[in-house]
C-alpha positions as CSV (number, residue, x, y, z in Angstrom):
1,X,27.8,-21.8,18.6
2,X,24.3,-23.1,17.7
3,X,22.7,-21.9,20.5
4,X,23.9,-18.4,19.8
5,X,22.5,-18.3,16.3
6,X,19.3,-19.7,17.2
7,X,18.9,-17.1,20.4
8,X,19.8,-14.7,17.8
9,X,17.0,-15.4,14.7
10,X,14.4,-15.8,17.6
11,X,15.5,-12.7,19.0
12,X,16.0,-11.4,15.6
13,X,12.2,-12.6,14.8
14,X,10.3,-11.1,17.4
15,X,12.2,-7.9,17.2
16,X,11.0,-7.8,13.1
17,X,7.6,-8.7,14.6
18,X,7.3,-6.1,17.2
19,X,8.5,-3.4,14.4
20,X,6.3,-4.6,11.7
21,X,3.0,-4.5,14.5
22,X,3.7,-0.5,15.1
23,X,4.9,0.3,11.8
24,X,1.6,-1.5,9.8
25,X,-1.1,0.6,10.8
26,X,1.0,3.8,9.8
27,X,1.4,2.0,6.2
28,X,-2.5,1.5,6.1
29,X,-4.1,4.5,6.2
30,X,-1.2,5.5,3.7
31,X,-2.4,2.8,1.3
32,X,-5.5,4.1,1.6
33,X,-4.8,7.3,1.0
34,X,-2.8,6.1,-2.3
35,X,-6.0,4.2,-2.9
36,X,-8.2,6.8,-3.1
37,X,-6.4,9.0,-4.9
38,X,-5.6,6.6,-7.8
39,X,-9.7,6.2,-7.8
40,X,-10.0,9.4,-8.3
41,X,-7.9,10.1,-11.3
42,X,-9.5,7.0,-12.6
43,X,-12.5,8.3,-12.6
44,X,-11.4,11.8,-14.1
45,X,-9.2,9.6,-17.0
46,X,-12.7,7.9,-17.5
47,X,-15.3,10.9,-17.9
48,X,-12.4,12.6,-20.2
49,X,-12.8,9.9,-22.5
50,X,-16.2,9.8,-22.2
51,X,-16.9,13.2,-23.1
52,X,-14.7,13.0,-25.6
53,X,-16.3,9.9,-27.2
54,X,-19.3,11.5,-27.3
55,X,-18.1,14.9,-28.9
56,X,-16.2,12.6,-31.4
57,X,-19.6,10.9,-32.1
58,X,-22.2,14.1,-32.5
């Protein structure tokens, strides 16, 4: 019975492994993607409030 459950997690393991090697670069350029877009907005938040700083201080 311990054999069977220890065949199993390594099977189990490298299976996980395997999935997680051809799923990861999909994942990456999605981050990336997420990345750049929150960067983005950032930086439109940031000259919003900087132009209206500088309205508020004329």
């Amino acid at each position: 019975m311990r054999k069977g459950f220890f065949n199993g997690l390594l099977a189990g393991g490298l299976i996980g492994a395997v999935v997680t090697m051809f799923m990861t670069p999909q994942y990456k350029k999605e981050m990336v993607q997420d990345t750049r877009q929150v960067k983005n907005r950032a930086r439109r938040v940031i000259k919003g409030v900087k132009t209206m700083a500088e309205d508020w201080m004329k």
